[in-house]
N, C-alpha and C positions, 0 to 999 in steps of 0.2 A: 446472452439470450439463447435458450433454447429452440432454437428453429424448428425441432423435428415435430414441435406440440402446434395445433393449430392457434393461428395468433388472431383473437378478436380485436375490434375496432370501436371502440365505443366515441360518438359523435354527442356530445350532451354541453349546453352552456353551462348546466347548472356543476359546479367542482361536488358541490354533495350531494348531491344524485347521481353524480359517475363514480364516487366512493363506495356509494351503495352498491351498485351493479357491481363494480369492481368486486366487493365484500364477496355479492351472490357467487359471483364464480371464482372464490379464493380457493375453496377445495377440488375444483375440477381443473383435464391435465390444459387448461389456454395457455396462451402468453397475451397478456390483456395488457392495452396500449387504449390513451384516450387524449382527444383533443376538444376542445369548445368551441369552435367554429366551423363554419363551411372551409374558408380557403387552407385552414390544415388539414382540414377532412383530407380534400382533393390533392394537396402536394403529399398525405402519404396513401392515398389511393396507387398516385402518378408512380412513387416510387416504386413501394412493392403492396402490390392488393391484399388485404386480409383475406382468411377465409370466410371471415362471418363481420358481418359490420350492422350494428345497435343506433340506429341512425332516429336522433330527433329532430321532428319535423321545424321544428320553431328554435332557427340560430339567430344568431343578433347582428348576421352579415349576410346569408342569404336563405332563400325557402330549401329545409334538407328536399324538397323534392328533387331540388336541381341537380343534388348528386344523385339521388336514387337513377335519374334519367342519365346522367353520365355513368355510371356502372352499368346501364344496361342498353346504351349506344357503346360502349367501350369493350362489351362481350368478357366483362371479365369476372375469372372465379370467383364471385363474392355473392355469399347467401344474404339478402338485407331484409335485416329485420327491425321494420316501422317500430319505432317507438313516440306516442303523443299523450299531449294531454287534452288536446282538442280534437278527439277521434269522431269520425263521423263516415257512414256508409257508403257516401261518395269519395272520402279521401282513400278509404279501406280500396276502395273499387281501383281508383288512378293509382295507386299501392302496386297493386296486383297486377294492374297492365304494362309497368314496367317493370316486372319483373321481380318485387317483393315475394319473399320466402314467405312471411307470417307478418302480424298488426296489432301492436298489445298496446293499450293503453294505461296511463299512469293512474292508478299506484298500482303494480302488480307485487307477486311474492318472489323469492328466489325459487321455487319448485314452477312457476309459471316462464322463467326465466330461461332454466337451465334444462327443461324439458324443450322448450322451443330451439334453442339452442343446438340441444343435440341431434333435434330433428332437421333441421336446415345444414347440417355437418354432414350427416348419414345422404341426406338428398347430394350436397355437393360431393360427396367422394364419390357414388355410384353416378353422376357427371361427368365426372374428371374418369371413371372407369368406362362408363359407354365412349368417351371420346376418345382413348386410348385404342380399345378395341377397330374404334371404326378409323383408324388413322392407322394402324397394324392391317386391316383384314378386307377393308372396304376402299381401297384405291381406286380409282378409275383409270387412273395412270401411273406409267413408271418408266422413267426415263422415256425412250422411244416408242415403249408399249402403251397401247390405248383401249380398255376392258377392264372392265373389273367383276367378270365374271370368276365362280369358285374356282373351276381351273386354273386360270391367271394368275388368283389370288394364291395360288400352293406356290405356283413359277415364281413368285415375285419372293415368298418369303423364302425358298431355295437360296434366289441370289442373293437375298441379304444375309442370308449365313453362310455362304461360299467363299462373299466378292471377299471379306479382308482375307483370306486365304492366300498361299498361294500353290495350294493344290490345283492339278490342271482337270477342267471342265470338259466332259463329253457334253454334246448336245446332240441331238436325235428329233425329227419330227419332219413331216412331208415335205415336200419342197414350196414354200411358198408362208411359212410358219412362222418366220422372224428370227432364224438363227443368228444372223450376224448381228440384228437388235439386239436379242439375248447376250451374244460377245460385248458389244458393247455396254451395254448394264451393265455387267459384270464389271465392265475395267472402270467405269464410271462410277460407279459403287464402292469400289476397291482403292487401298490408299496409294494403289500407280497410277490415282485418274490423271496429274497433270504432266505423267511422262507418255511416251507414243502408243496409240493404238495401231498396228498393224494386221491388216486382213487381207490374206491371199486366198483367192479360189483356184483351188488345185484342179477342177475341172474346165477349167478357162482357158490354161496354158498348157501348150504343147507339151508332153514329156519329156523332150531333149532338150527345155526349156528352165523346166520343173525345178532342178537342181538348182542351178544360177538362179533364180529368181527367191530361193528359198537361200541358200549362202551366200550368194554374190561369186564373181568370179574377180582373176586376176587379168593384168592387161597380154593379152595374145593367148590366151584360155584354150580359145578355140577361133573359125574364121566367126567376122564379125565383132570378134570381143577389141574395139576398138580402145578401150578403157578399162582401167578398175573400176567393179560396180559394186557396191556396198549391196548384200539383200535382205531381204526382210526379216534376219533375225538379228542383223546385228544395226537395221534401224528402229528395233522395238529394243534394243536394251534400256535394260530399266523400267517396261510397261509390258503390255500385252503382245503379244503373238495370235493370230486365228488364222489359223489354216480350216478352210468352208472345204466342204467336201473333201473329207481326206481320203474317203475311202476310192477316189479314182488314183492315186499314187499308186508308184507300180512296185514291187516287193525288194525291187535293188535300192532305193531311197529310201524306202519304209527302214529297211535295217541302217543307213545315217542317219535319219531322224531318229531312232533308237537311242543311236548314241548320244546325237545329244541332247536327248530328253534328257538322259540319267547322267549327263558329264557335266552339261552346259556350255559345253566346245564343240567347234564345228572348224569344217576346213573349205576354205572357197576352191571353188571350183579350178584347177590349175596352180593352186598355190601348194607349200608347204607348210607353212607355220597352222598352232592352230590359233582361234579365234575365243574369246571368252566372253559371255555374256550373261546377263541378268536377265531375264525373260521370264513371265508368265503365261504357259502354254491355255491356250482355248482349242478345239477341233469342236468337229461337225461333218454328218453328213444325214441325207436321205434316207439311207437303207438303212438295213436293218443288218448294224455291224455283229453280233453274233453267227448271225449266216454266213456274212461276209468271210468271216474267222474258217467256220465248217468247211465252207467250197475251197477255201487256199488263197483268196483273191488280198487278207490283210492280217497279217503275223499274229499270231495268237500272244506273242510277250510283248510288244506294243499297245494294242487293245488294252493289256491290263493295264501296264504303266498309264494309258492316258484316261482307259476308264475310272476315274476316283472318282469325280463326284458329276455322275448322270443327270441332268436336266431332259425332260420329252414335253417338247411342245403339242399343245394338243391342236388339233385339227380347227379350222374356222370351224365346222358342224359342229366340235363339240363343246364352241363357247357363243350359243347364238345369241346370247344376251348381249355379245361385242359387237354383235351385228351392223347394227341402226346408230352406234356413235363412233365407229370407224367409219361409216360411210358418210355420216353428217362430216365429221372432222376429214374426209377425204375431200366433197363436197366443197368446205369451204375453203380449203387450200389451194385445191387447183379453181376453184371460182375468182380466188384473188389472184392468183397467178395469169389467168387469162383475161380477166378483167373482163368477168363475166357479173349478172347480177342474181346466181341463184345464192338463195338463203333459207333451203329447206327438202323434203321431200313430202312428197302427196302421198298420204294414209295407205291409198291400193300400190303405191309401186313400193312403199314399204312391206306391203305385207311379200308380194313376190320376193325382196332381196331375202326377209324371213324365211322364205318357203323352199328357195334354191341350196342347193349341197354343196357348194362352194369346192372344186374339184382342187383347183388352183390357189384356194386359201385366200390370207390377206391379199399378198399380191395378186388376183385373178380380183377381185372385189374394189383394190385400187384402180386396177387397168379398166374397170367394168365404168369407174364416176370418171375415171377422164377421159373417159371416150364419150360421155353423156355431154360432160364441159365444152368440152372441144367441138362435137358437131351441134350443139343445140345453145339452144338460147328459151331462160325466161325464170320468175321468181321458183320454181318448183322444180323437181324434176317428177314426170311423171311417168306411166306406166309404159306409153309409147314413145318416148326416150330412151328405153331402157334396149338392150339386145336381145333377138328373139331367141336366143337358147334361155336366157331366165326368163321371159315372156309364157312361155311353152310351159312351165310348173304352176300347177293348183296352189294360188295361194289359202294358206290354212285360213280357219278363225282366227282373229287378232284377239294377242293373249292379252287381257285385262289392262290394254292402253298404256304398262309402264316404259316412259320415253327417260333414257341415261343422257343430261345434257353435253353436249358436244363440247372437248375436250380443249380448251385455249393454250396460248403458249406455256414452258415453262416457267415458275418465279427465278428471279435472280438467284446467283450464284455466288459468294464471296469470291473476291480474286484470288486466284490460284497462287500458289507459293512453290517453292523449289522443296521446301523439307516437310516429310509427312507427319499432319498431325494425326492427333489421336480426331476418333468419328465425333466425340461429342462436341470437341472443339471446334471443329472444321461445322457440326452444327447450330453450334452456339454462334459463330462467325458471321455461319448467314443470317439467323432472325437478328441479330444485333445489326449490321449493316442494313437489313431490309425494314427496322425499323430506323434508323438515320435516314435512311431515302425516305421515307414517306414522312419525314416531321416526326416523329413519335406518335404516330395514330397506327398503333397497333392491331387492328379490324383489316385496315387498308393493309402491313406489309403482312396480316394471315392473307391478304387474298392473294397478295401476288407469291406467296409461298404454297398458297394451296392445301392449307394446313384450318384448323381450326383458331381462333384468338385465342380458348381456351388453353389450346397447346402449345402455345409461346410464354401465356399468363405462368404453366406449370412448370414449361421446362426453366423459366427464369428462377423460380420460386427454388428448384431444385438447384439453378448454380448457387445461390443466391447460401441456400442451408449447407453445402458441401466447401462454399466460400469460408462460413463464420465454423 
């Protein structure tokens, strides 16, 4: 069978009147499959949904509405096109409300047939191409990330062409922007997600520290060095590495990290031998590492080695569409956490989080709802809950009332495995499990994948043609 041709569905009791139809579309490119009843209809709905299904209203087992209403509780690709001989303007009506393409009644011609046809084809592919698009470009989340404003949306399609790399990540963008989220996507993304992610902030620890903490040392190193301590580059072997702020390292370790960016050996601290490891480097910092380079403060042949592939996060002001569902989704995180009962914000203390320049970013904007959580109580949060440094800004006109709903957990995850598959596997793995968990109600594991029904209907369809 040729999979790659769209495959109709023809529902008819009568064997010579599904001849017929059959006949009409002997010259065009289908693959034409036909059953006489409801319950074959529905077991090869179950299995693999047609694109186009010819559905008569009167079987000799049940009313074709009942599948027409199953195809369109089920969310699945299928154009359906009523076919009766008892047509009548309220049946044409309930047609329509569930979701019927078009409504031809018996006897038509093959030019009535195969015009309709191709119109409920052309409608389901630019379907199937709006849902692509908005599943590609319209996230509202991503991994840790919460917006799905257009800047976002660039960051996000970055990582998806970075993460299976293992080119190493600069990251850039103010302090409070979601760098270490950003690292994390990345290795999450990437096929090292189920070996270790390791994140050291280089501005955290001491410099005399710095070393050990990044190689590990040997036992009597120096005083204190009570033990051998393994560090963070040889407990990301085989996963990621993120060194957050790299640009506070001082220029005598910058030239070891040198090496072993470009060797992948490193030497602990007080030891001899060297050390080997499998790593994928991530960095990051606040400034603005080109300057950095000009003053002398971080090696101009490091910066290149690690600048390969640039990410800049932009500013909370320059995504305020993330506004009002990072704070909803802040809201109700720490409401549950504290076991509190807000479940919203008030219209006017929404427009001030709008109206404020968020100095501090995400995190200034987290710290701002659990400080509301913590000292107040009640269903809202409203305007004088809020701190009077955002209090103090005009809030603007409220732009045209679009509210992005608040962000819930992520869907399931297939169990992680020790050997890396290819992406479409590891994606196939999840909708197939997240349909086992929900019984095979496919609508239900789109919602806990977060995905459209559409999109699981297509990407099966797809294993399904690459299968035969």
């Amino acid at each position: 069978m040729d999979r790659t041709n769209p495959r109709i569905l023809i529902v008819e009791d009568s064997a010579a009147l599904a001849e017929v139809y059959a006949g009409y579309l002997r010259d065009e490119p289908y693959v034409v499959t036909r059953v006489g009843d409801g319950a074959s209809a529905m077991a090869d709905l179950d299995h693999s949904p047609p694109q186009a299904l010819l559905l008569d209203l009167k079987l000799p087992d049940m009313d074709g509405m009942d599948i027409l209403k199953y195809v369109h509780l089920q969310q699945m690709p299928t154009s359906v096109v009523i076919i009766t001989g008892h047509g009548s303007v309220d049946i044409a009506v309930d047609a329509m409300r569930y979701g019927a393409f078009d409504f031809i009644e018996k006897p038509f011609n093959a030019k009535r047939l195969t015009v309709t046809l191709r119109n409920a084809l052309d409608r389901q592919n630019l379907t199937a191409l709006v849902d692509s698009i908005k599943e590609d470009f319209q996230r509202e989340h991503y991994h840790g990330f919460i917006g799905g404003s257009l800047p976002m949306q660039a960051v996000y399609r970055i990582i998806d062409s970075a993460a299976p790399s293992k080119a190493t990540v600069f990251i850039t963008g103010e302090s409070g922007t979601g760098k270490e989220v950003c690292a994390d996507a990345i290795h999450r993304q990437s096929p090292r997600r189920t070996a270790p992610f390791v994140a050291l902030n280089c501005g955290a620890i001491p410099r005399d520290l710095m070393e050990s903490e990044i190689f590990g040392h040997v036992k009597g190193a120096f005083t204190g060095a009570a033990k051998e301590r393994i560090g963070a580059a040889g407990q990301a072997d085989g996963g990621t590495l993120f060194l957050d702020e790299i640009g506070e390292m001082d220029l005598e370790l910058q030239t070891k990290l040198l090496r072993f960016v470009q060797t992948g050996t490193y030497q602990r601290v007080g030891g001899t031998g060297l050390q080997s490891v499998d790593v994928r480097f991530i960095c990051a910092t606040n400034r603005d590492p080109l300057k950095e380079v000009e003053q002398g403060r971080f090696r101009e042949d490091l910066f290149y080695r690690l600048h390969v592939i640039p990410i800049h996060l932009p500013a909370l002001r320059e995504r305020n569409d993330d506004v009002l569902p990072l704070a909803r989704h802040f809201l109700c995180s720490f409401a549950a956490e504290e076991g509190k009962m807000f479940c919203g914000i008030a219209p006017d203390a929404e427009d001030v989080l709008l109206s404020y320049d968020w100095p501090g970013n995400v995190r200034q904007l987290q710290n701002v709802l659990r400080n509301v959580v913590v000292l107040h109580s009640g269903p809202q949060v409203t305007v004088e809950m809020l701190p009077s440094t955002l209090r103090t800004v005009s809030p603007p006109v409220r732009r045209g009332g679009i509210k992005t709903q608040a962000v819930e957990g992520v869907g399931p995850t297939p169990e992680s495995t020790a050997s890396v598959k290819p992406l479409w596997l590891v994606e196939k793995d999840a909708i197939e499990s997240a349909i086992e968990y929900c019984g095979g109600n496919i609508p239900r594991a789109a919602a806990l994948l977060e995905v459209s029904p559409s999109t699981i209907y297509r990407k099966r369809q797809a294993w399904e043609a690459a299968a035969d």
